[in-house]
N, C-alpha and C positions, 0 to 999 in steps of 0.2 A: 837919910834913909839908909837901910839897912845895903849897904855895898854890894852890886851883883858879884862881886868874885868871891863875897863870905855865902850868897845863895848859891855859888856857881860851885863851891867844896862842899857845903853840906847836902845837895843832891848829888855829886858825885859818890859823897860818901854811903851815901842810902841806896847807890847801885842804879841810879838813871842813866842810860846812855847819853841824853842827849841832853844833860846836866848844863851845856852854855845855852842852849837853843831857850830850854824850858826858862831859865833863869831869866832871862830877857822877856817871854812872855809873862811871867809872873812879876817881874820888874812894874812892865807897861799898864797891866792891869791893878797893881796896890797903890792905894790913894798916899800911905806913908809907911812911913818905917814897920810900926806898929805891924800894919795890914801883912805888909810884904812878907815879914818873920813869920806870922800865921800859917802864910798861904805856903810858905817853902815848908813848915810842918809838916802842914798837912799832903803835899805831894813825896815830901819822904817817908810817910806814911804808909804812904801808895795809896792816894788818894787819885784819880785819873787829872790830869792837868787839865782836860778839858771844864769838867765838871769846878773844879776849882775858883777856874777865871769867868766861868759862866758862858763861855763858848766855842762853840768848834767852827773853824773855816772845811767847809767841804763841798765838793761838786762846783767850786766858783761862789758858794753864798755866804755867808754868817749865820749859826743856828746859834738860837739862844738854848742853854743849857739852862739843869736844875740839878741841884745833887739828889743822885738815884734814880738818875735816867739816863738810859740805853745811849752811849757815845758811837755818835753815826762814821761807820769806818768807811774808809778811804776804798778797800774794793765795791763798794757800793757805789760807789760810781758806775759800773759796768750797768748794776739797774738801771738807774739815772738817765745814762744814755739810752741805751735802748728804750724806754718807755719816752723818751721828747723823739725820739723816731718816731714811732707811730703814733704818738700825739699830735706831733705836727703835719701826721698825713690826711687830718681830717680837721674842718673847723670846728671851733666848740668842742673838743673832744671831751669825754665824761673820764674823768681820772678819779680811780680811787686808791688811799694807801691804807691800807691793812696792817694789823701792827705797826702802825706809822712810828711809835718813840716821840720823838721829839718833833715830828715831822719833815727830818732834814728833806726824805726824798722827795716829797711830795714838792717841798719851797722848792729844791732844786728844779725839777723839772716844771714847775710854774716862772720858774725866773729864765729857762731856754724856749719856752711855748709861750706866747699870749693867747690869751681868750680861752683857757682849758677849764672846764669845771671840775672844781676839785674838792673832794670830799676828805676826810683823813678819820679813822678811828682805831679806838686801843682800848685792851680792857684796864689797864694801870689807872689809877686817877690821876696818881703826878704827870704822868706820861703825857697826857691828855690836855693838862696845863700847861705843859712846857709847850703842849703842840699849837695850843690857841696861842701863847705867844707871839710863836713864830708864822702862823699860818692867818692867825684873828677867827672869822668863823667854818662851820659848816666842819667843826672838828667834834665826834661823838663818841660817848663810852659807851663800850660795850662789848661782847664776845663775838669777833668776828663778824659776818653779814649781818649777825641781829644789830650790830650799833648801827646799819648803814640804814637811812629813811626809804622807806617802802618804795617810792615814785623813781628811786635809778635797776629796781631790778628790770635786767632783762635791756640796760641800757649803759653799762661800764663798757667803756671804750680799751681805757687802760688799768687792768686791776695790778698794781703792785703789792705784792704781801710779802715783804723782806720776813719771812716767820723766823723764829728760835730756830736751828737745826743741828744745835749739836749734842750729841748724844747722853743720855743721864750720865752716862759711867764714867764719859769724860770733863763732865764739869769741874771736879776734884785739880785737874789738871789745866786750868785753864790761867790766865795769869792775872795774879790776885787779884788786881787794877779792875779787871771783868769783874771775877772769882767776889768780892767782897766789896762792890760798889756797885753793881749794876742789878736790873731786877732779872730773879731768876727763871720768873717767867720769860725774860727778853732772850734767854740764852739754852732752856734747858728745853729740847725737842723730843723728848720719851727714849726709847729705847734704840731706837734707828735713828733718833733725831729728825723723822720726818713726820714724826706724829698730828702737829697743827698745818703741814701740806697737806695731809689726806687731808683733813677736814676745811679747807680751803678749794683741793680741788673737786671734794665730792658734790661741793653747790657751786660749784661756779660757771656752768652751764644758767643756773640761773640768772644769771648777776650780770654776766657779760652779754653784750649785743651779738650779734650775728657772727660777728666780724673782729670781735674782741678779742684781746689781748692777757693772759696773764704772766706775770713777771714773778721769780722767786729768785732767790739767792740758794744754790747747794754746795757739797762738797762733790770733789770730780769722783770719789768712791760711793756717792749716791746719786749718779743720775741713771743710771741702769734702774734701780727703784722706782725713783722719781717717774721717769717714763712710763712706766708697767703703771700706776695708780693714776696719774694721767689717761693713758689709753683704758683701763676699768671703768673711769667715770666719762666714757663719752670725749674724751680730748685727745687731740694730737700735738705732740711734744716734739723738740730738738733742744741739744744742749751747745751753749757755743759758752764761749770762756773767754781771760783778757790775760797771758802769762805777765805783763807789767803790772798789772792789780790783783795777779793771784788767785782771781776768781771766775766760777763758775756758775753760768745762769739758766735756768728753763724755763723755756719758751714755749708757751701752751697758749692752744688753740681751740675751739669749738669743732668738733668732729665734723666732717661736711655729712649730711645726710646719706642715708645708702637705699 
């Protein structure tokens, strides 16, 4: 087999930082020499190493990957958690993920809650296979609440919608690995990058129980937005954040009655 120190120079060479780390994952997962050469190719490439070896470790689980679906990042854990909070403050809690990808977050927080019902939908169709993979059923295509079955509206406990939210004008800039392997619908959020939030949070009084929950991923230069189009459709907002995961979450509620 192809030597990890001859994959360990030639992803150095192609500018990976973590050229011993990867080398050894791509080691573990090629069956032979053959394979291994391929797959060190294709990561010098810049091809995502995840997508590669066909999986990402994240939130504690193993997701099955597909090439050309959305590689589930490590600040995304901050959803993850918060949403097995308050999954786990109710039994049976109704969980659904929204632009689910692959379905990391949803398996994640199915594997720190028992007994959650959990739904997951995406309009991507690989996305959607990758997602039944890893989740098996009760995973739909489609745009938004139209993929989700009529009988949970009005009954989401935890609505997770990790959306696209970064901006058109900076997708150009984003690094390649996203930029040219991932779908650009998983990355490209209109002009503000907050484009499929409004249309998430303008029905989600529908969707969500009384009592319900919605989780997004933002940048900390959009939650003052984020806020404002929450509080327009009926919700009350707060943004709290994880500076070791770098990220920033909002936390939306059903307006209490006035």
């Amino acid at each position: 087999m192809l030597a990890t120190s001859d994959a360990v120079h030639r992803l150095r060479a192609a500018g990976c930082v973590f050229a011993e780390e990867e080398a050894a994952v791509l080691a573990e997962a090629a069956a032979d020499a053959a394979m291994l050469a391929a797959m060190v190719e294709r990561r010098a490439a810049g091809e995502p190493l995840e997508q590669i070896v066909g999986y990402a470790d994240f939130a504690g689980v193993r997701v099955r990957l597909r090439p050309g679906v959305f590689v589930p990042r490590v600040r995304s854990e901050l959803l993850v958690r918060l949403a097995a909070e308050e999954a786990a403050s109710k039994e049976g809690s109704v969980v659904a993920d929204l632009c689910c990808g692959s379905g990391a977050l949803g398996l994640a927080v199915r594997a720190r809650v028992n007994g959650i019902i959990l739904h997951a939908a995406d309009l991507d169709p690989v996305a959607v296979a990758c997602a039944r993979d890893n989740l098996g059923g009760d995973v739909h295509q489609g745009d938004l609440y139209a993929a989700l079955p009529e009988h949970l509206r009005g009954s989401v406990d935890v609505l997770i919608a990790n959306v696209p939210y970064v901006a058109t004008r900076h997708i150009p800039f984003l690094p390649a690995e996203a930029r040219d392997h991932e779908p650009r619908t998983a990355l490209d959020g209109g002009d503000d990058g907050l484009t499929v939030f409004r249309a998430v949070a303008e029905r989600a009084r529908d969707w969500l129980s009384p009592t319900g929950l919605l989780l997004s991923e933002i940048t900390e230069a959009q939650a003052a937005t984020a806020c404002a189009i929450a509080d327009g459709n009926g919700l009350t907002a707060t943004v709290t954040s994880d500076d070791d995961l770098d990220a920033y979450a909002i936390i939306v509620r059903p307006a209490p009655a006035r």
